[in-house]
Structures are given as structure tokens and as C-alpha cells.
Wavefront OBJ file of the C-alpha trace (Angstrom):
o trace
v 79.208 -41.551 38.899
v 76.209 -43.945 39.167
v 78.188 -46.085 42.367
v 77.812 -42.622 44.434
v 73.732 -42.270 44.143
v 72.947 -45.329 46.395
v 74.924 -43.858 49.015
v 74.466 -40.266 48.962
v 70.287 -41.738 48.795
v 70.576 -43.817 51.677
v 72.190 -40.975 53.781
v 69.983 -38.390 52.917
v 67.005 -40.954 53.952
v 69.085 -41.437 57.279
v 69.074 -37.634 57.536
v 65.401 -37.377 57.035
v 64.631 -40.146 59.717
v 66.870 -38.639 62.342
v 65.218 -34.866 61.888
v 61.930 -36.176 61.945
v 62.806 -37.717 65.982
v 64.904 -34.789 66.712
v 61.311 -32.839 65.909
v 59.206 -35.056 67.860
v 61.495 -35.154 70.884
v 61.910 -31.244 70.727
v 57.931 -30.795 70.145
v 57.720 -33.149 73.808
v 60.110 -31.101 75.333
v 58.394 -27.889 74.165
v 54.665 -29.558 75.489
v 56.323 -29.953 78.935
v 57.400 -26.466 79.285
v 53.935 -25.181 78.076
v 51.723 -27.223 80.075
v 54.183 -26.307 83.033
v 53.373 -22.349 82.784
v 49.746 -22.744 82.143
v 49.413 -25.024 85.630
v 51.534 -22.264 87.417
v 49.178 -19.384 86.259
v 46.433 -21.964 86.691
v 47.710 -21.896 90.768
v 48.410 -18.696 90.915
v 45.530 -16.949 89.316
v 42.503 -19.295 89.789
v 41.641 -19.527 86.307
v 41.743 -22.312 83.510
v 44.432 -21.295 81.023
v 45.294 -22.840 78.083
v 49.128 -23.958 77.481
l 1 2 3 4 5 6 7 8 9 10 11 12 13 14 15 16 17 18 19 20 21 22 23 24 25 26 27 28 29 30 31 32 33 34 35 36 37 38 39 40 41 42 43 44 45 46 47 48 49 50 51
């Protein structure tokens, strides 16, 4: 039983590191799209708006 930890450790640390870049490239992804609207209804309406 004890030759499974290191293993089943090391791939739940993988897991860990791979969500936490999936988050940051989704969080990017989700900045462009919000900073895109806000300009747009900057344009269109005149007025500073927040994203």
C-alpha cells in the first residue's frame, strides 16, 4: 500500500498546478471580454464605464 502514496501525491500536485493555469488563463480570457464591452458602451454612450 505505502508504494501507491508517492504517486497518487505527485499527481494530485500535478492536478493542482495545471487548475491553478487553467484559472489564470480563463480569468485573462474573461478580462478581455469585460474590458471589450465596457470600451463599446464607453463609444457608444459617452460615458466612463467600468468593465
Amino acid at each position: 500500500m505505502p508504494r501507491f502514496i508517492p504517486p497518487i501525491a505527485f499527481a494530485l500536485i500535478g492536478l493542482i498546478l495545471f487548475g491553478q493555469g487553467a484559472y489564470i488563463h480563463a480569468k485573462a480570457l474573461l478580462a478581455q471580454v469585460l474590458l471589450e464591452r465596457a470600451f463599446a458602451q464607453s463609444i457608444a454612450t459617452g460615458q466612463p464605464v467600468k468593465p
